[in-house]
C-alpha positions in Angstrom: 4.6 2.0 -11.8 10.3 -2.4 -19.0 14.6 -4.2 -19.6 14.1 -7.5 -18.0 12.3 -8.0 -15.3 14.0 -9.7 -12.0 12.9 -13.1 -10.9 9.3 -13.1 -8.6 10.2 -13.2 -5.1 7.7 -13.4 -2.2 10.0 -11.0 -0.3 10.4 -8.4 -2.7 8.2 -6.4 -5.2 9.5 -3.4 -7.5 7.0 -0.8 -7.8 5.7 0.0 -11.7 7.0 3.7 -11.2 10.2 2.4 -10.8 10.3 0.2 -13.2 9.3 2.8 -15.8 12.7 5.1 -14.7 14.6 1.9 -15.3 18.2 3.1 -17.3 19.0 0.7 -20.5 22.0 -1.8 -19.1 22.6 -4.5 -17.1 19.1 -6.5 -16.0 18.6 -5.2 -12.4 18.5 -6.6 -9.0 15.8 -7.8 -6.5 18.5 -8.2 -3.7 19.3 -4.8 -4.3 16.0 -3.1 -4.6 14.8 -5.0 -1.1 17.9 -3.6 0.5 17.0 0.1 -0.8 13.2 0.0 -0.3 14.6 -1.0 3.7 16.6 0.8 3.9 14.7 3.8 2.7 12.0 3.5 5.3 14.7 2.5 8.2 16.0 6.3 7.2 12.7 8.1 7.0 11.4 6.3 10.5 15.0 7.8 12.1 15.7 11.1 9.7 12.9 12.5 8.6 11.8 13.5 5.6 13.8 16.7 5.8 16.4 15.1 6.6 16.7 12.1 4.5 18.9 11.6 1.3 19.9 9.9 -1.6 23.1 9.4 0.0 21.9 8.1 3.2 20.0 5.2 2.1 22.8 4.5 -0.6 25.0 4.0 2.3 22.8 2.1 5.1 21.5 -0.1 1.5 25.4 -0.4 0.3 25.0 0.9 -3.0 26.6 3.7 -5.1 24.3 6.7 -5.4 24.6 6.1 -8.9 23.0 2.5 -8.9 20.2 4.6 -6.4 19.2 7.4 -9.4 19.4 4.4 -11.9 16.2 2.9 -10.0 14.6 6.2 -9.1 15.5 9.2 -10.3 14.4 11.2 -6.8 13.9 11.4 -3.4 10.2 11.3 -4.2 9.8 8.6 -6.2 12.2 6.2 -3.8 10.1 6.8 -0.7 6.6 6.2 -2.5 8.1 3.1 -3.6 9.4 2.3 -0.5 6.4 2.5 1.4 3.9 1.4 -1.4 6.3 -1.9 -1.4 4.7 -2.8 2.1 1.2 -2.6 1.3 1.8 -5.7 -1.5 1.6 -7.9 1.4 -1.8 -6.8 1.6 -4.1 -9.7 -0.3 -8.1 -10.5 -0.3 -8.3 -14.0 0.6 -11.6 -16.2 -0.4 -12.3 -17.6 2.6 -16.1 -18.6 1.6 -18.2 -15.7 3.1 -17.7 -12.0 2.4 -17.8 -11.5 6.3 -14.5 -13.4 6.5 -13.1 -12.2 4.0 -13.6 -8.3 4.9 -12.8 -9.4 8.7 -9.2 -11.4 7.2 -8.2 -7.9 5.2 -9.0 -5.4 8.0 -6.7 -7.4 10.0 -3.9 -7.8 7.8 -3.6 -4.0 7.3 -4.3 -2.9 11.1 -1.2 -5.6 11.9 0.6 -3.6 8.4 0.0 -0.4 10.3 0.6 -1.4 13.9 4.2 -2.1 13.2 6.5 1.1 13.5 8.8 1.5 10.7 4.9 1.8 8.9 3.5 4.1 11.1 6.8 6.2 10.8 6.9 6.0 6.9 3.1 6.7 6.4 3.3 9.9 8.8 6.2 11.4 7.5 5.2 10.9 3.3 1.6 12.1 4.2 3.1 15.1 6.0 5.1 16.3 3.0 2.3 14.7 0.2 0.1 17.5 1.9 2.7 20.3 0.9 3.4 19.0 -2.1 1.1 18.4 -4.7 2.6 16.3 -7.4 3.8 14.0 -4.6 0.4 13.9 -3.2 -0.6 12.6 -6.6 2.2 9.8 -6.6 0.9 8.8 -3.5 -2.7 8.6 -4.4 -1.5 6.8 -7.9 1.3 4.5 -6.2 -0.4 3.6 -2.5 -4.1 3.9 -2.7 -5.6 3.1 -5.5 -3.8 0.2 -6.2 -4.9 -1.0 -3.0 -8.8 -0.7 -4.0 -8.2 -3.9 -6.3 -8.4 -5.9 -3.1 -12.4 -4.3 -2.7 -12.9 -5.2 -6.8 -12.1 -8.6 -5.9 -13.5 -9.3 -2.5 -17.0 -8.1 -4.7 -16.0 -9.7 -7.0 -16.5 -13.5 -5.3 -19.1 -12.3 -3.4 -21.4 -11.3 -6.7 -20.1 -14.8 -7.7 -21.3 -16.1 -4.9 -24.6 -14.7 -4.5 -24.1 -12.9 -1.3 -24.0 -9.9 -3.4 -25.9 -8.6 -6.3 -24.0 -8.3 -9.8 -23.2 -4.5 -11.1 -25.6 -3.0 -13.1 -23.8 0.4 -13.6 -20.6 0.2 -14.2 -20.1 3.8 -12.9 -21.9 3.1 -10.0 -19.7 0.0 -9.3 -16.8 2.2 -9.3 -17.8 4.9 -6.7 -19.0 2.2 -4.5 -15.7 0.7 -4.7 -14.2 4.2 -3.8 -16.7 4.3 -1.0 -16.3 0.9 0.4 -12.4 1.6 0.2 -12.6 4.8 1.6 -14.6 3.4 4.6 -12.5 0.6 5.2 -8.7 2.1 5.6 -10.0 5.3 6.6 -11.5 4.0 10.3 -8.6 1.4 10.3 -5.9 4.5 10.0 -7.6 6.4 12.1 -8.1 3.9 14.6 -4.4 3.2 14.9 -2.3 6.0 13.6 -4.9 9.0 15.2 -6.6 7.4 17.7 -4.3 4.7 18.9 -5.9 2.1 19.9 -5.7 -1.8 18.9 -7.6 -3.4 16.3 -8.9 -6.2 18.5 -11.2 -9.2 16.4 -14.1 -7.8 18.6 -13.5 -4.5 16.9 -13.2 -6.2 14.0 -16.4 -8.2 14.1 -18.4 -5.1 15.1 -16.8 -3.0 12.1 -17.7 -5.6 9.6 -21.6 -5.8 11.4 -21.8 -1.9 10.3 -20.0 -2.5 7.0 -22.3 -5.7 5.5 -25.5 -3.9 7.2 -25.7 -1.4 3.5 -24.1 -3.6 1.2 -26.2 -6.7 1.9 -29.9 -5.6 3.0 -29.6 -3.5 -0.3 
């Protein structure tokens, strides 16, 4: 979504698909790509997509535009990577018990999507993703299924722990992962980008009642 790599940060992450449009020269940097990716979505939330360009987040991120198309070579690529950047806060803790774990996740991302500059992003790049179909790929490749690893591994110590049963079918395995995926950020978008209303840990605990019901009676 390879020149050397910057130093891990916990505030910053650089998308693969930028890192694959990375020009040959000097070693890039994380300060720099944080300010872009925040930059980009502090645009989009205000612009628009119609109205945002290279040039604006070159200025609000104070870089040249040529240091900008170095990193990503369009508008397309920077605000998939700016908005894919926020769901790597997203993590499946092991808390013990699949029902905390699934009840620690779905909160993370309702608080991920209750904050505006999100909500803003994810709108405005869905809007456009649905009139344009190569960007509606890069979404899918960039922002959702990356995100189904967290499912793979919250089965994963759950299978390990006995609460589920191991895979049998690797095929099968995979579309329930879809599923389960599917399920799981499709009522928590809905809930707060369509419907508007909070994810409250009532909610939550109710959610993950109808959720474990399937996966664990078998």
């Amino acid at each position: 979504m390879p020149a050397a790599q910057p130093p891990a940060s916990p505030d910053s992450t650089v998308r693969e698909s930028a890192h694959a449009f990375r020009a040959k020269g000097r070693p890039r940097s994380a300060a720099a790509d944080l300010a872009i990716l925040d930059a980009t979505r502090e645009a989009l939330a205000e612009l628009g997509w119609g109205g945002l360009t290279m040039g604006h987040v070159a200025v609000r991120a104070k870089v040249a535009k040529t240091t900008l198309y170095r990193r990503w070579p369009s508008k397309n690529e920077l605000v998939v990577d700016a908005v894919a950047s926020l769901f790597d806060e997203l993590v499946m803790p092991d808390l013990g018990n699949l029902r905390d774990d699934i009840e620690a996740v779905v909160t993370q991302f309702a608080d991920l999507l209750a904050r505006p500059e999100t909500q803003a992003a994810l709108l405005a790049l869905f809007a456009e993703g649905i009139r344009d179909p190569q960007l509606h790929r890069r979404i899918r490749e960039a922002i959702v299924d990356p995100q189904k690893h967290l499912v793979r591994q919250g089965r994963a110590a759950a299978q390990a722990r006995g609460e589920l049963e191991p895979d049998t079918d690797a095929e099968a395995a995979a579309q329930e992962v879809d599923i389960i995926f599917d399920t799981i950020a499709g009522t928590v978008e809905h809930r707060v980008l369509v419907s508007g209303e909070p994810i409250t840990p009532e909610w939550t605990r109710r959610f993950t009642d109808l959720l474990l019901g399937p996966l664990t009676t078998g």
